[in-house]
N, C-alpha and C positions, 0 to 999 in steps of 0.2 A: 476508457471506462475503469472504473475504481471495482478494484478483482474483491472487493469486499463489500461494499452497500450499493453497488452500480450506477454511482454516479456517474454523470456523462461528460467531461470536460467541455467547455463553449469557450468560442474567442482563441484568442495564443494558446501556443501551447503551456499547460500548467506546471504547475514547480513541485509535483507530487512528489513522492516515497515510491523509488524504487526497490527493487528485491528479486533476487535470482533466488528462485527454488528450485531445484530439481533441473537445470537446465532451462527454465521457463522465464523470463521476466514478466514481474508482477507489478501494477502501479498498484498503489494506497492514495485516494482523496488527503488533504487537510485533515482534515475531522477525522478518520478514521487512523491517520498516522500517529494524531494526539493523542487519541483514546489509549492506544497499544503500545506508545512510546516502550515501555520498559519492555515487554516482548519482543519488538526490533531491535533494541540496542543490545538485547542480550541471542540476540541472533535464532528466538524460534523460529522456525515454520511460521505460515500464517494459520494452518491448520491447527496450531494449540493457541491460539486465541481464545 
């Protein structure tokens, strides 16, 4: 499930956005990885989105 918009993966496994926060691995959807690209590649939290 997508730790951001809840989407639900169906079928294979997906090719999401990964992300260690705090200890915790986080997926991101497609859609939700695009949106915040520059947030991820500059390594915020998903908290300051």
């Amino acid at each position: 499930m997508c730790a951001r918009c809840g989407t639900r993966a169906e079928g294979a496994p997906p090719t999401w956005t990964c992300s260690l926060e705090n200890g915790v691995r986080q997926y991101f959807c497609d859609t939700c990885s695009r949106e915040n690209l520059r947030s991820i590649e500059g390594r915020l939290d998903s908290a300051w989105w």
